[in-house]
C-alpha positions in Angstrom: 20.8 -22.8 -38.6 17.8 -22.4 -36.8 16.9 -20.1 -33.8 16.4 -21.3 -30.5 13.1 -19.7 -29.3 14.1 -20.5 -25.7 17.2 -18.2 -26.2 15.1 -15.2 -27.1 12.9 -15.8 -24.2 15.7 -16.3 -21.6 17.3 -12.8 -23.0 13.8 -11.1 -22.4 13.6 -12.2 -19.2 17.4 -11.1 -17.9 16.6 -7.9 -19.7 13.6 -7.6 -17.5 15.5 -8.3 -14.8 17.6 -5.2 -15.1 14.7 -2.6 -15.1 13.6 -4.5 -12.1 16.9 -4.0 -10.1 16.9 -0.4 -11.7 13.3 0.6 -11.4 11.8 2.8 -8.2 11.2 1.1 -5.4 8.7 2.9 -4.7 6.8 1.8 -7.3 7.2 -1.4 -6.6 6.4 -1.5 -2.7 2.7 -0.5 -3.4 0.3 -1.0 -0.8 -1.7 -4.5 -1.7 -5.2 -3.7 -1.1 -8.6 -5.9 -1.1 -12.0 -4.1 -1.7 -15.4 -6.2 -0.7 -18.7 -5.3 -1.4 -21.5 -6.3 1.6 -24.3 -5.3 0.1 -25.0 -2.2 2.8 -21.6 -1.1 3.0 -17.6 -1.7 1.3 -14.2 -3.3 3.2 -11.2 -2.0 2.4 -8.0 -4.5 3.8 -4.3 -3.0 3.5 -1.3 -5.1 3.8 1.2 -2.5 6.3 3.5 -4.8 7.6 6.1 -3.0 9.9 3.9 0.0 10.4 2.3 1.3 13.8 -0.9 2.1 14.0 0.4 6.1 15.4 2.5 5.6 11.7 -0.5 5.3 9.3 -2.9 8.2 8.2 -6.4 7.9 6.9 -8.4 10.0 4.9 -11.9 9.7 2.8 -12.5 13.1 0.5 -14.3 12.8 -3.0 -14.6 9.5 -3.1 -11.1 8.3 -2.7 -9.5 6.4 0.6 -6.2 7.7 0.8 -3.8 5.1 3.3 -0.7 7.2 3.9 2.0 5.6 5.9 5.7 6.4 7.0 8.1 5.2 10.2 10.7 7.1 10.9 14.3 5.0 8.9 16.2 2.2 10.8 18.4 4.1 12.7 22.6 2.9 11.6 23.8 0.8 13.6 27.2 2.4 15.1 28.6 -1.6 15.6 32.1 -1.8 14.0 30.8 -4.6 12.1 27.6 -2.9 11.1 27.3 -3.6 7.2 26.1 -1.7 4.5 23.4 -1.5 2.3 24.0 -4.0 -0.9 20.0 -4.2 -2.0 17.8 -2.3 -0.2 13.9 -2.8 -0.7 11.8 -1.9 2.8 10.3 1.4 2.5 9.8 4.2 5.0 6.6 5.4 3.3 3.8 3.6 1.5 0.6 5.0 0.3 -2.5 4.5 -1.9 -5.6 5.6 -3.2 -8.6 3.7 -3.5 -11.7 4.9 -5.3 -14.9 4.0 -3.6 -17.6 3.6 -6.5 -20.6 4.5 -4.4 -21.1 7.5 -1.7 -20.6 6.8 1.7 -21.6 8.0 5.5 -18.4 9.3 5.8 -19.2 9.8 9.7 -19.8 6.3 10.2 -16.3 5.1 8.4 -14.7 3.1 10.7 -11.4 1.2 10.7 -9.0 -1.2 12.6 -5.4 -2.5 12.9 -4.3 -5.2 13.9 -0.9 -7.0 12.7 0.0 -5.2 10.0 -3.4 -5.6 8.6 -5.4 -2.1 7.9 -9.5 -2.8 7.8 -11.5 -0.3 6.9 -15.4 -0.2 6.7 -17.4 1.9 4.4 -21.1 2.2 5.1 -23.0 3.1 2.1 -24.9 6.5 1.4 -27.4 7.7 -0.7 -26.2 10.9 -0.8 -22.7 12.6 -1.5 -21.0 14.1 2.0 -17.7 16.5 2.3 -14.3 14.4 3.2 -12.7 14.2 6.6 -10.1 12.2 8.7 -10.7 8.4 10.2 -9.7 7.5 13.3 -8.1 4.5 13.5 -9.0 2.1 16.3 
């Protein structure tokens, strides 16, 4: 008798599945991040849905944008008919690193949120400059 192929397939996929439900969550709720190049400078956009612009923190040091952001957790509700966690997936941090390929006037890095939506612009440089914090506007 032959082997359905399908079969194999659909057991590769429920295994999958599994590590999925299993895996970190954290490694899963990774900040999405678009990178532009203008020409005369580089935009950075960060998807941080849920996030105050007080909750995120943003640094540029060696070459790397680091978006850090944490809220403090969903306080429990003290309802009688509160319910309990059955799948939990909405994160109280997120953060990521973004190498920039090209020096930047790391004074003249400027950034904005609005709506969950992190923009940050990089002016380029032509020579290399120490890190520091970005305000965020």
């Amino acid at each position: 008798m032959r082997r359905n192929p399908f079969d194999e397939l659909e057991d590769m996929f429920d295994r999958m599945s599994r590590q999925l439900e299993t895996a970190d969550i954290g490694e899963l709720n990774a900040v999405p991040v678009d990178m532009q190049d203008h020409g005369d400078e580089y935009t950075v956009v960060a998807d941080l849905p849920g996030y105050d612009v007080d909750d995120v923190d943003l640094t540029f040091a060696d070459g790397d944008l680091r978006i850090d952001a944490s809220r403090e957790e969903a306080s429990e509700a003290t309802a009688e008919d509160a319910g309990t966690y059955v799948h939990r997936e909405r994160s109280e941090s997120a953060s990521r690193t973004v190498r920039v390929p090209d020096p930047v006037v790391e004074d003249e890095i400027s950034a904005t949120y609005d709506d969950g939506t992190l923009t940050v612009t990089l002016p380029k440089a032509t020579e290399d400059v120490d890190g520091h914090s970005i305000d965020i506007t």
